[in-house]
N, CA, C and O atoms as CSV, one atom per row, in Angstrom:
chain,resi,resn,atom,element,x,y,z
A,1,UNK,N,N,-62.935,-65.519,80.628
A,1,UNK,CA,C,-63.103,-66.469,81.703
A,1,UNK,C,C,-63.432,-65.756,82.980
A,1,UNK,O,O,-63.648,-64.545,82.929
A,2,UNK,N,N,-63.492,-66.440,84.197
A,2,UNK,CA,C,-63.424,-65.992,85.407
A,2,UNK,C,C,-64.545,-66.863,86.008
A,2,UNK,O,O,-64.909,-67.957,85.578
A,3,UNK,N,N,-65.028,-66.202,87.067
A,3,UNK,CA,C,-66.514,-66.879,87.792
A,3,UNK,C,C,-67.730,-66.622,87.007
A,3,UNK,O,O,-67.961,-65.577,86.399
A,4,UNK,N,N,-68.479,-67.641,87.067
A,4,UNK,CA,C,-69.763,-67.918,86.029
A,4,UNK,C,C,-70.694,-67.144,85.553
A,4,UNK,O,O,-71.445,-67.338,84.597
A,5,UNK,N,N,-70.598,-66.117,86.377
A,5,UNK,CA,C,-71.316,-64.959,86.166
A,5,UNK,C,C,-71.159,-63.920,85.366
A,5,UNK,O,O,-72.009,-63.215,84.823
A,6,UNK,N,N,-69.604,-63.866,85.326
A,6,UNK,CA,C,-69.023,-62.671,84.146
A,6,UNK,C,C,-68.258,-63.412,83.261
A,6,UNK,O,O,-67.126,-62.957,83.096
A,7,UNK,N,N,-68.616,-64.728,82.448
A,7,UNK,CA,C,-68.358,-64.526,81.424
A,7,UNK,C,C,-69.113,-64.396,80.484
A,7,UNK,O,O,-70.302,-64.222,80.750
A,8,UNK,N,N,-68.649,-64.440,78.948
A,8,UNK,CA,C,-69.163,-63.809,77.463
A,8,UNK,C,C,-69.449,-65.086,76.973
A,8,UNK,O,O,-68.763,-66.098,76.832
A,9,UNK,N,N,-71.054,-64.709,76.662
A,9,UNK,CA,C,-71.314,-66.067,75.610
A,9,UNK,C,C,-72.361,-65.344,74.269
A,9,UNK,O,O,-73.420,-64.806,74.588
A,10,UNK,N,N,-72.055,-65.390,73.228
A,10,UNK,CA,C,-72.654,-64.362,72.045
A,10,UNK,C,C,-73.145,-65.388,70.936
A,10,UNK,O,O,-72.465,-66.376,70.657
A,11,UNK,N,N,-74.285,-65.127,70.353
A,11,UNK,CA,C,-74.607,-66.640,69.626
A,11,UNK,C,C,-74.956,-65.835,68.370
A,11,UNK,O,O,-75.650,-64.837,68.563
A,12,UNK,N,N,-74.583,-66.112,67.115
A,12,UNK,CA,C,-74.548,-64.467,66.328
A,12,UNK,C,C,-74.691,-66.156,65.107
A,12,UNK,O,O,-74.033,-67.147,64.791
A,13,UNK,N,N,-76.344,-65.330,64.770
A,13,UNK,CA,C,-77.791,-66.240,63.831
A,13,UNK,C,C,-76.926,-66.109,62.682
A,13,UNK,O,O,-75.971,-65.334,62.698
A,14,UNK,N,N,-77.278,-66.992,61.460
A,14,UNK,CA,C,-77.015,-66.791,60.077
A,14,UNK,C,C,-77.933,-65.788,59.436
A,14,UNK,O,O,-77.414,-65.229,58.470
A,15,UNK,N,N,-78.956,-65.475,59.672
A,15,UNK,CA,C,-79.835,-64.187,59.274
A,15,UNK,C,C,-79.032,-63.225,59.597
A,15,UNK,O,O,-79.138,-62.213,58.903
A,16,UNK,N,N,-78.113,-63.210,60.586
A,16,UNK,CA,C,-77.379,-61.872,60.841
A,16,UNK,C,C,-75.830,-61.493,60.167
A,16,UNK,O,O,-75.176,-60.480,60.417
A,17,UNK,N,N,-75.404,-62.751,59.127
A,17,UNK,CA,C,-74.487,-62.034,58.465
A,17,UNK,C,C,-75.113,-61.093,57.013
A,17,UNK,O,O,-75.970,-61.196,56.135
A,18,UNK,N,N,-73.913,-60.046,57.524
A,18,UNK,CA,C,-73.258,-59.434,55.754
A,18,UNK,C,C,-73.086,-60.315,55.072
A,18,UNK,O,O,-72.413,-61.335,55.222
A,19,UNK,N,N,-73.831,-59.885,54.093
A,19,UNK,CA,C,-73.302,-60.763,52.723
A,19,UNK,C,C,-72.572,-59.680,52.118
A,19,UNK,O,O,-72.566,-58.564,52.638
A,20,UNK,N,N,-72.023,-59.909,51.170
A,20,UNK,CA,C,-71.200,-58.727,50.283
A,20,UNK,C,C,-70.417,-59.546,49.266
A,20,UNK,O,O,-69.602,-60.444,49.478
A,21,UNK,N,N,-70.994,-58.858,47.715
A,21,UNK,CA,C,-70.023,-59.410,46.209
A,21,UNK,C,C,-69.279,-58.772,46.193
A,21,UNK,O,O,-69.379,-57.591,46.528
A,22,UNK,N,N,-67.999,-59.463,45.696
A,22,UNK,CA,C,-66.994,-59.253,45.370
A,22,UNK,C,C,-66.930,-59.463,43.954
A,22,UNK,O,O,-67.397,-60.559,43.648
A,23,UNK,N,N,-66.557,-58.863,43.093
A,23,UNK,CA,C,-66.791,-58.858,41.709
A,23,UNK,C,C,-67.571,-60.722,40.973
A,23,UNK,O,O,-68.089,-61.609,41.652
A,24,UNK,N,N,-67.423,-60.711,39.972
A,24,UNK,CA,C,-67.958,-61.707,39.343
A,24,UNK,C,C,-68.025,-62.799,40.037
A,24,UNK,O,O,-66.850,-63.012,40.333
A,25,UNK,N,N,-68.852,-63.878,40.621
A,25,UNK,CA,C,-68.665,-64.931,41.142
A,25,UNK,C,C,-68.034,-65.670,42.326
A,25,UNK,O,O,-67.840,-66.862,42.566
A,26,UNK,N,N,-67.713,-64.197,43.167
A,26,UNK,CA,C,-67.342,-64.451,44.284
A,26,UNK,C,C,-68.477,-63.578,45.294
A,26,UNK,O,O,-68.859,-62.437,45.033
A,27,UNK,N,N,-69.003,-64.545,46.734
A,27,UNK,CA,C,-69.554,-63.979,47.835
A,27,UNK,C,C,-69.392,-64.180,48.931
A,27,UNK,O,O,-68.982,-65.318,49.161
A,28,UNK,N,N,-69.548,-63.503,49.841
A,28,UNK,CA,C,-68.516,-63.769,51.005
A,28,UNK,C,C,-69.685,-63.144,51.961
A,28,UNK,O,O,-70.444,-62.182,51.834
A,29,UNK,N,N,-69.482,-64.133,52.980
A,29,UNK,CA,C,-70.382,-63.917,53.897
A,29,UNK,C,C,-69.529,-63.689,55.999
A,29,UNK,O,O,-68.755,-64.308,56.730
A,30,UNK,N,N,-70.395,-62.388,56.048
A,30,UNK,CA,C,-69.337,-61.663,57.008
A,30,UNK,C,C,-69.701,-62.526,58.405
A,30,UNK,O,O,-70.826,-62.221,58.803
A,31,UNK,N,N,-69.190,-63.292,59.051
A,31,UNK,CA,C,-69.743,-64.851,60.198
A,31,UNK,C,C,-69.352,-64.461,61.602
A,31,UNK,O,O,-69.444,-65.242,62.549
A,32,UNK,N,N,-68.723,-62.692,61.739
A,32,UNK,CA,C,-68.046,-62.607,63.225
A,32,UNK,C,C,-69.015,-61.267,63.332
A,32,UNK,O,O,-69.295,-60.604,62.333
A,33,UNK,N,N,-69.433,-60.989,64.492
A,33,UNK,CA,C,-70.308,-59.464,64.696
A,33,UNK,C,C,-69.105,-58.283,64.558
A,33,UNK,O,O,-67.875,-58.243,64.513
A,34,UNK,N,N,-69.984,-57.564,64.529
A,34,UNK,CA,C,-69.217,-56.197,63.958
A,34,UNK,C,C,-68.459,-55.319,64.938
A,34,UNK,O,O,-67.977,-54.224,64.647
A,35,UNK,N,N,-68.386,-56.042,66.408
A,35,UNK,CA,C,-67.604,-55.476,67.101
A,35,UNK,C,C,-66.419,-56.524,67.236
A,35,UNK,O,O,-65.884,-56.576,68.343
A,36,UNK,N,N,-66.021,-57.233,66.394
A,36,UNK,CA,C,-64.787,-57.969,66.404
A,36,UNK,C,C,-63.790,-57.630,64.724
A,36,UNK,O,O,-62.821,-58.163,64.183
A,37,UNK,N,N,-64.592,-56.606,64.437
A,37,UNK,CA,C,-64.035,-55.866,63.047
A,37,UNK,C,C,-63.179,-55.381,63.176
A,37,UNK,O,O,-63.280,-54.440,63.962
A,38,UNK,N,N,-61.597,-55.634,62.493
A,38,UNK,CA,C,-60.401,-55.114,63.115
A,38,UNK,C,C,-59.414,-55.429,63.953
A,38,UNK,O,O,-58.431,-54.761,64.272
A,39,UNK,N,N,-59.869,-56.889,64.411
A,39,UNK,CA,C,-59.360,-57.717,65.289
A,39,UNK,C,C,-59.100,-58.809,64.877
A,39,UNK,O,O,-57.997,-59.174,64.470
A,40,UNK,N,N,-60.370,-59.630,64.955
A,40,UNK,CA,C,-60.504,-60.940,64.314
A,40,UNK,C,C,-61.569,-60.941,63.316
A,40,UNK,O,O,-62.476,-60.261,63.798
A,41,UNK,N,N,-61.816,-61.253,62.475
A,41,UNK,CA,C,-62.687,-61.272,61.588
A,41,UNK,C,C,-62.758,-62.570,60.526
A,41,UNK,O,O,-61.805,-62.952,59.848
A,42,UNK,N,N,-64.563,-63.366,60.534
A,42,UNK,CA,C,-64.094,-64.514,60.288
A,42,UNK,C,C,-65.181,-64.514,58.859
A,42,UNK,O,O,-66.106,-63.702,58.857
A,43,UNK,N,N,-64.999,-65.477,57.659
A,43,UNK,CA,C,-66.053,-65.112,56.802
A,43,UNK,C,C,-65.969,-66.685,56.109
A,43,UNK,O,O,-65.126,-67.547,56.360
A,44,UNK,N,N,-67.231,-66.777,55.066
A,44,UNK,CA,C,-67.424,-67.907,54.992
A,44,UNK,C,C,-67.266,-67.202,53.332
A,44,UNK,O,O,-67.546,-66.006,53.261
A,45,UNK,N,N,-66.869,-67.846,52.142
A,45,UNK,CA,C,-66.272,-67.346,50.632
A,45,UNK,C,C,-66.842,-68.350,49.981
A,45,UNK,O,O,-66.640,-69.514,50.327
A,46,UNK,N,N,-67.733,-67.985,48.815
A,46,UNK,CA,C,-68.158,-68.966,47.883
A,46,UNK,C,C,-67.267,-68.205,46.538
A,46,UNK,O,O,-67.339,-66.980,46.439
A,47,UNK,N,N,-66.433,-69.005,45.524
A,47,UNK,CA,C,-66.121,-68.492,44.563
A,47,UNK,C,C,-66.496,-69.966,43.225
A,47,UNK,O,O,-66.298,-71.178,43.143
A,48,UNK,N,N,-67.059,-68.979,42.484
A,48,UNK,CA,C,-67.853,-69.944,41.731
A,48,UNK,C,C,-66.342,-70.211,40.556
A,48,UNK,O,O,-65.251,-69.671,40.737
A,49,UNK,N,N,-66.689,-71.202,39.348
A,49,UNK,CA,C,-65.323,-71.923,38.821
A,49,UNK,C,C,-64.651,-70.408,38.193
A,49,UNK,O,O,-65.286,-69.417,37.833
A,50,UNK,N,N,-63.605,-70.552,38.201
A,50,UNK,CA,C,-62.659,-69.080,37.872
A,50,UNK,C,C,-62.667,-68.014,38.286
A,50,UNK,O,O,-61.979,-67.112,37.808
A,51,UNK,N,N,-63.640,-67.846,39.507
A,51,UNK,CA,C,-63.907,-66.292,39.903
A,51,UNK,C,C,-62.344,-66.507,41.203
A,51,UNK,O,O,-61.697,-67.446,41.669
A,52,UNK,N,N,-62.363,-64.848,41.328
A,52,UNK,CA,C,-61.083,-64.824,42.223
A,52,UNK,C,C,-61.566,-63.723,43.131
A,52,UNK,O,O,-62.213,-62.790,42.655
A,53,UNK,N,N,-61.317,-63.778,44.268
A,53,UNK,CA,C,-60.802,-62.638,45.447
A,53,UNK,C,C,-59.079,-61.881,45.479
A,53,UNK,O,O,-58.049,-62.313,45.995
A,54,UNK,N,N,-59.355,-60.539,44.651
A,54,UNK,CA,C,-58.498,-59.891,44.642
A,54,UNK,C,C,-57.946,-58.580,45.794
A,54,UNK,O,O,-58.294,-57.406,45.666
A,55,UNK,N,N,-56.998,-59.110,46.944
A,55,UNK,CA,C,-57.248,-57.823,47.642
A,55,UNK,C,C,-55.797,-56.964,47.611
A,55,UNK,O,O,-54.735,-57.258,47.063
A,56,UNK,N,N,-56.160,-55.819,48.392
A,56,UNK,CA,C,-54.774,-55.016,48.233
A,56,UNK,C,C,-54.367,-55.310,49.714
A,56,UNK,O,O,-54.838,-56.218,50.399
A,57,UNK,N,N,-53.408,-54.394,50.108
A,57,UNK,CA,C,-52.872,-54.978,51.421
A,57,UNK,C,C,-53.746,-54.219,52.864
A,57,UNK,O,O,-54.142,-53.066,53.039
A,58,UNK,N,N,-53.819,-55.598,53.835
A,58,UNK,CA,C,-54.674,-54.709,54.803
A,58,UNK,C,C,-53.206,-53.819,56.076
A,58,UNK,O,O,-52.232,-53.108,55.826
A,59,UNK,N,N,-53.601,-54.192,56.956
A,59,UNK,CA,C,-52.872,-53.168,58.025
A,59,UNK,C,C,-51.458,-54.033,58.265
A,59,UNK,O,O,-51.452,-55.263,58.241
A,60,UNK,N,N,-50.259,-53.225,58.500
A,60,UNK,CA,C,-49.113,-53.980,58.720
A,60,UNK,C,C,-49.288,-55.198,59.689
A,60,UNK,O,O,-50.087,-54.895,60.574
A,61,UNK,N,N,-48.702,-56.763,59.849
A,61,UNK,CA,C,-49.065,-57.205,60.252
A,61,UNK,C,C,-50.029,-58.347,60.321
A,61,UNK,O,O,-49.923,-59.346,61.033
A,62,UNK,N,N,-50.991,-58.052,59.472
A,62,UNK,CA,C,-51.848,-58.877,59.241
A,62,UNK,C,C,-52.068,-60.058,58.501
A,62,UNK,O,O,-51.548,-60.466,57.463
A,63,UNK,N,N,-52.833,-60.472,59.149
A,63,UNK,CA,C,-52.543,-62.429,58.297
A,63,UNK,C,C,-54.117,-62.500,58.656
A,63,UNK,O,O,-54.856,-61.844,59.390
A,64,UNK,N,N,-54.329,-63.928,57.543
A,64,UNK,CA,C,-55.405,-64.990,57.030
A,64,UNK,C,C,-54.692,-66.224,57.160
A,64,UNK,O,O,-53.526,-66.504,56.882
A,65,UNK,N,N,-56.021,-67.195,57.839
A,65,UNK,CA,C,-55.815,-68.198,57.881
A,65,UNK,C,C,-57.170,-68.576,57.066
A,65,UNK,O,O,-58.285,-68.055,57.015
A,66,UNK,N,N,-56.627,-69.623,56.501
A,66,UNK,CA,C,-57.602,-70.250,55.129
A,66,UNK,C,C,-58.073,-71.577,55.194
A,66,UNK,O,O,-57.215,-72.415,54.914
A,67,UNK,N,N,-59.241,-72.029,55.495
A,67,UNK,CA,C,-59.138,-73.460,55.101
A,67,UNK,C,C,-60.325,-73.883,53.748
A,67,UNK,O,O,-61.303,-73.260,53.337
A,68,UNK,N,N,-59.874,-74.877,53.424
A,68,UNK,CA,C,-60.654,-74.881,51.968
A,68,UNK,C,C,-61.363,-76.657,52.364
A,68,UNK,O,O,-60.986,-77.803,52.610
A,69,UNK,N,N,-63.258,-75.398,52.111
A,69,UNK,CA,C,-63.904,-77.110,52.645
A,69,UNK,C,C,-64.470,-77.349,51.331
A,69,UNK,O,O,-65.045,-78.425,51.165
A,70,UNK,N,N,-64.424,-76.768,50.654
A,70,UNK,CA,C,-64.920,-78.000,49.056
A,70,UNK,C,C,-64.160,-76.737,47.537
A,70,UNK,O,O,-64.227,-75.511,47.447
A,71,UNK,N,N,-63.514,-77.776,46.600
A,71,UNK,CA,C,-62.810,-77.134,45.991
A,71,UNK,C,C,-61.364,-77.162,45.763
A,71,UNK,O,O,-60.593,-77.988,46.253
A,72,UNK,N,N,-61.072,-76.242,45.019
A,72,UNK,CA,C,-59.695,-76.569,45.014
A,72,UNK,C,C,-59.190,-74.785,44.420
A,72,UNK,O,O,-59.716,-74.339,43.400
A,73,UNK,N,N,-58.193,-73.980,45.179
A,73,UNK,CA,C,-58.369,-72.545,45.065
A,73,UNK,C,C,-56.734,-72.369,45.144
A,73,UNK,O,O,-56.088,-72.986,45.990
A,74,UNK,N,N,-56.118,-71.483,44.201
A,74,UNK,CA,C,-54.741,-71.117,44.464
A,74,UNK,C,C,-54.777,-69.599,45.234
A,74,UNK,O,O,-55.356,-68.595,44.819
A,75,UNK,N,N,-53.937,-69.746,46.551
A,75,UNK,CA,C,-53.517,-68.272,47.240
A,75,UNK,C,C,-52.182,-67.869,46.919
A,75,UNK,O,O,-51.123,-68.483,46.792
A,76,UNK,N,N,-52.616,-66.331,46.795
A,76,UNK,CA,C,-50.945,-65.712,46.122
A,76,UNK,C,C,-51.023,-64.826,47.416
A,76,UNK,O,O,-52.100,-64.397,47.830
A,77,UNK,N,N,-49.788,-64.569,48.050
A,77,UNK,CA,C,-49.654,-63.419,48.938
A,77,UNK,C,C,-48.125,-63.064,48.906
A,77,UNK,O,O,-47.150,-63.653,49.372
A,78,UNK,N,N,-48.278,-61.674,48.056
A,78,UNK,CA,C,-46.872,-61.672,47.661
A,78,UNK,C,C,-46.484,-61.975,46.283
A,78,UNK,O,O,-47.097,-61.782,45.233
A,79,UNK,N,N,-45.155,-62.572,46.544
A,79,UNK,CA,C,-44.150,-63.573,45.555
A,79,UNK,C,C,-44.549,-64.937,45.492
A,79,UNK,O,O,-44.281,-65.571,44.471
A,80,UNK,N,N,-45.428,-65.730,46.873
A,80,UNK,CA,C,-45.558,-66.864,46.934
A,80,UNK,C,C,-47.032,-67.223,46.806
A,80,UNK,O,O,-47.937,-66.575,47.332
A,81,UNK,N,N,-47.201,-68.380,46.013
A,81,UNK,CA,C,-48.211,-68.641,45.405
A,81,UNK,C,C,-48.688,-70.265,45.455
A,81,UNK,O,O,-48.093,-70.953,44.626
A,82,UNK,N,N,-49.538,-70.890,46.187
A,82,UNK,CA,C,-49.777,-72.479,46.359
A,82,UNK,C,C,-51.138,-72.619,45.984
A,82,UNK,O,O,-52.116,-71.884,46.121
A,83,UNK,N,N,-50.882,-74.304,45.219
A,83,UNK,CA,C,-52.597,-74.825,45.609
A,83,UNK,C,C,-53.180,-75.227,46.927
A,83,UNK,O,O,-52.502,-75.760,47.805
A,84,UNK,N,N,-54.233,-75.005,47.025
A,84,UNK,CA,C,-54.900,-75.424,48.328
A,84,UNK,C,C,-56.236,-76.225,48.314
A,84,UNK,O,O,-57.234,-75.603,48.679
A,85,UNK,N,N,-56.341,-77.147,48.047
A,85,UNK,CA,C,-57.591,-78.403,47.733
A,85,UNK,C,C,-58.571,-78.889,48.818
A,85,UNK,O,O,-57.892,-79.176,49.804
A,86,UNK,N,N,-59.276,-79.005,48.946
A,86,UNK,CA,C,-60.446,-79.388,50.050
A,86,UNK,C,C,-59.742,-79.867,51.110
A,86,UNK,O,O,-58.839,-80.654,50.826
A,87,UNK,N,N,-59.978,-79.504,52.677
A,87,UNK,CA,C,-59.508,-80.330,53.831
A,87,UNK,C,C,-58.173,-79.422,54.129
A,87,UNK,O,O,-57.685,-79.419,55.259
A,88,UNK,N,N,-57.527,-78.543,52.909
A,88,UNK,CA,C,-56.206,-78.419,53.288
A,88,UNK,C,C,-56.862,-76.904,53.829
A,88,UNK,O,O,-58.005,-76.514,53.592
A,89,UNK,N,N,-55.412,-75.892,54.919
A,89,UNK,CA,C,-55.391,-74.973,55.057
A,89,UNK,C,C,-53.993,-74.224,54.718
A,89,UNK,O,O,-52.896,-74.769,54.597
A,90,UNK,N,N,-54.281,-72.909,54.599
A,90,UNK,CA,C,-53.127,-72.145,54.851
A,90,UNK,C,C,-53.113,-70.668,55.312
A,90,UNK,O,O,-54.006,-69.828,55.424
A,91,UNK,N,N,-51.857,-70.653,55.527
A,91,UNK,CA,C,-51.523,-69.275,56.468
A,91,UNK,C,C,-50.453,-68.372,56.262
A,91,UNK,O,O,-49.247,-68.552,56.426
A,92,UNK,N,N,-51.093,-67.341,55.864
A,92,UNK,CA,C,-50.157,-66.311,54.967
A,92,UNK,C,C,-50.085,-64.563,55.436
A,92,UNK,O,O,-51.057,-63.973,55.910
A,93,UNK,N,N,-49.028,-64.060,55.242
A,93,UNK,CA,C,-49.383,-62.673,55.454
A,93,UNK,C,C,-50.001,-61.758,54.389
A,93,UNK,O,O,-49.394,-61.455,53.361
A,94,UNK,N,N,-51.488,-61.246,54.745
A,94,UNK,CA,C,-52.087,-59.804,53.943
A,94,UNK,C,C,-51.263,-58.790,54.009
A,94,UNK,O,O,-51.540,-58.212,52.958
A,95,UNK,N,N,-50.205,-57.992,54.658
A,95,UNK,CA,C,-50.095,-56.770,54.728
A,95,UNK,C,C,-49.230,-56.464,52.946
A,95,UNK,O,O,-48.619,-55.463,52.572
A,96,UNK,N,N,-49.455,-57.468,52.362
A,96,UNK,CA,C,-49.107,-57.305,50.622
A,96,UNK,C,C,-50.621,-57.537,49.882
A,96,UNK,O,O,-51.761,-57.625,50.336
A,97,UNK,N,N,-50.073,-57.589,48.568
A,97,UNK,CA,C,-51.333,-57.962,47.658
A,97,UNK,C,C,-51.645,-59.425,47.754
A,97,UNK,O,O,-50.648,-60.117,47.958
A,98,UNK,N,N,-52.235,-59.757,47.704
A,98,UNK,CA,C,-53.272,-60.999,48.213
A,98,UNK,C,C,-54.415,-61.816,47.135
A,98,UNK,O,O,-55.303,-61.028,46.809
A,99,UNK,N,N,-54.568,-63.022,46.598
A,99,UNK,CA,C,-55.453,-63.262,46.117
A,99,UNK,C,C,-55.474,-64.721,46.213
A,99,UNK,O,O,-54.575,-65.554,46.329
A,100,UNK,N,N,-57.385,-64.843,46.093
A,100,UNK,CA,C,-57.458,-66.372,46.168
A,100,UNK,C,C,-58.347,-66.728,44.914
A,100,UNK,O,O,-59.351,-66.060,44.664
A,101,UNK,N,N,-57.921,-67.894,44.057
A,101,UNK,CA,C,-58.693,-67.914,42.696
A,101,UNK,C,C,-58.903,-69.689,42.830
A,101,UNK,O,O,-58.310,-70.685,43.244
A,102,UNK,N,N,-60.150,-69.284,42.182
A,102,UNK,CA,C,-61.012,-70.795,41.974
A,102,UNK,C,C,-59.915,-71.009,40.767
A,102,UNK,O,O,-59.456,-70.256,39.908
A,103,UNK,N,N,-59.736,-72.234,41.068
A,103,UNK,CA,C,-58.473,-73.140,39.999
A,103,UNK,C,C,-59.245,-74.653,39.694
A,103,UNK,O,O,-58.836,-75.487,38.887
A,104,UNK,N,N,-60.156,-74.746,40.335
A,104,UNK,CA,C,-61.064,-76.417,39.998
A,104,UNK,C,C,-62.104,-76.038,39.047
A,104,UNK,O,O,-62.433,-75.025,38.429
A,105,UNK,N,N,-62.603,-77.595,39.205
A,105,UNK,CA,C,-63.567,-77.447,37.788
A,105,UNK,C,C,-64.606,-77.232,38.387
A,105,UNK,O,O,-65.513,-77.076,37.569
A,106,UNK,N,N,-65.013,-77.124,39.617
A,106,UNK,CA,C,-66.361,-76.884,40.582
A,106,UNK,C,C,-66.502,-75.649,41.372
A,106,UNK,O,O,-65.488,-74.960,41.271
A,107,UNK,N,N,-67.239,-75.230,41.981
A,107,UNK,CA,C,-66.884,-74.102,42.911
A,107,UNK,C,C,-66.553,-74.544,44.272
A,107,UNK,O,O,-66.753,-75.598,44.877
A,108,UNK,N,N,-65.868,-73.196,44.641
A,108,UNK,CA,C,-65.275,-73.382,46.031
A,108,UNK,C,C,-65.739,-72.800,47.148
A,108,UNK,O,O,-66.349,-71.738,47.027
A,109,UNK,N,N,-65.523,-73.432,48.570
A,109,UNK,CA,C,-65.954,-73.010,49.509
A,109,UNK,C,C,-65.037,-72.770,50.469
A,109,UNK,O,O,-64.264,-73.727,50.517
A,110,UNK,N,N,-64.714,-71.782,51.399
A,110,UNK,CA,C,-63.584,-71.515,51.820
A,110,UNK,C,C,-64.054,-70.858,53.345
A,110,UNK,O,O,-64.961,-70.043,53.511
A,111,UNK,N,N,-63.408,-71.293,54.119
A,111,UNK,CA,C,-63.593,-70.336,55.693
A,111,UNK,C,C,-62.448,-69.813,56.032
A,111,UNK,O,O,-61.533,-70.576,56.341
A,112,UNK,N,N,-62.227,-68.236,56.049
A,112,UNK,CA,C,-61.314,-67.733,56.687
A,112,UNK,C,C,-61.354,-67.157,57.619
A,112,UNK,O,O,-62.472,-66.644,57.667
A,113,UNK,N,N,-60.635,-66.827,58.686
A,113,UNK,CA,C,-59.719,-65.992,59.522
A,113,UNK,C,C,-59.268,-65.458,59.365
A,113,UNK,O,O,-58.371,-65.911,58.654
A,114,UNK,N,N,-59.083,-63.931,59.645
A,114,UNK,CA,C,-58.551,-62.519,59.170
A,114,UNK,C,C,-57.732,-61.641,61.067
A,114,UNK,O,O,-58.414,-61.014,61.878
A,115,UNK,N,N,-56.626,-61.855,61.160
A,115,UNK,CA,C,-56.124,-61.684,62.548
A,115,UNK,C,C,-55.659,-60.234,62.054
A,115,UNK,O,O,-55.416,-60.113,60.853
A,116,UNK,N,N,-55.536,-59.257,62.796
A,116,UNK,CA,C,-55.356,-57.850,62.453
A,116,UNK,C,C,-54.150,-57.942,64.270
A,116,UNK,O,O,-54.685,-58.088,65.369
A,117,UNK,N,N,-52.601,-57.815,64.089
A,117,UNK,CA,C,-52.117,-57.979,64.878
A,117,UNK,C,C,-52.273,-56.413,66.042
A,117,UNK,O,O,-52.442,-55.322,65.499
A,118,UNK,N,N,-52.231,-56.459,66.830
A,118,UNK,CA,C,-51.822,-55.125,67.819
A,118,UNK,C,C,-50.745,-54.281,67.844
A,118,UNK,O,O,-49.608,-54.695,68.069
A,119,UNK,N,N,-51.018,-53.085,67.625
A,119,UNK,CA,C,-49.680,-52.503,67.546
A,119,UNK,C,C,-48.892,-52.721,68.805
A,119,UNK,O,O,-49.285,-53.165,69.884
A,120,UNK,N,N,-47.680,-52.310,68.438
A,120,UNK,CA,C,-47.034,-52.426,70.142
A,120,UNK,C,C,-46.114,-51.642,69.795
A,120,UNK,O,O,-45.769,-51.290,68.667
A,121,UNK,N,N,-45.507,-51.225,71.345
A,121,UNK,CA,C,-45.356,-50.379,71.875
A,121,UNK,C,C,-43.571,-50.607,71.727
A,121,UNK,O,O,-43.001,-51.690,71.860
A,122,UNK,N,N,-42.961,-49.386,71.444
A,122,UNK,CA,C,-41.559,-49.710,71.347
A,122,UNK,C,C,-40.729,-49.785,72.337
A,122,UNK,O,O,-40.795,-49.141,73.385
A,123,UNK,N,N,-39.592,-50.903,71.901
A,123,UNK,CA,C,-38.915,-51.323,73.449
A,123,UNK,C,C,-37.991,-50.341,73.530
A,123,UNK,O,O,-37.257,-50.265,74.515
């Protein structure tokens, strides 16, 4: 924010994402520029019927927020494990093992949020 002059306005094309496979039937498309890598990071996930996104854990701290716009996909993070069906979201911590699996009879479409918290400083 501030006076009109110095603020940030960034308009970042669909020609300009990463794409990148993730094993069988999953693609994920990278939707935040590459200087917000590590921070916030936002991506758009096609997983076709049974394919899954398997990850290991990212940096202490860190969480995904999930929303599921067509489909129906179970997230495990951890011990805890839910369905999540079109319209719904959820919000979980990565800094464990992590996965999201097509569980419908169609494929899924998914937008996440990837928050990478700040370290801080000890009191």
């Amino acid at each position: 924010g501030g006076a009109e002059g110095d603020t940030t306005f960034e308009v970042f094309r669909q020609h300009q994402y990463a794409v990148l496979s993730e094993g069988e039937g999953c693609e994920i498309q990278v939707i935040s520029p590459i200087h917000m890598a590590g921070d916030l990071e936002l991506y758009l996930i096609d997983l076709k019927q049974g394919a899954a996104l398997e990850s290991r854990p990212h940096f202490e701290g860190a969480e995904e927020f999930t929303t599921v716009l067509e489909g129906s996909v179970e997230i495990r993070s951890g011990a805890h494990a839910h369905k999540v069906a079109t319209g719904d979201s959820a919000y979980y911590d990565v800094d464990c093992d992590h996965a999201i699996t097509n569980v419908g009879s169609s494929p899924a479409r998914l937008y996440m949020v990837v928050h990478y918290k700040k370290a801080t400083s000890p009191k």
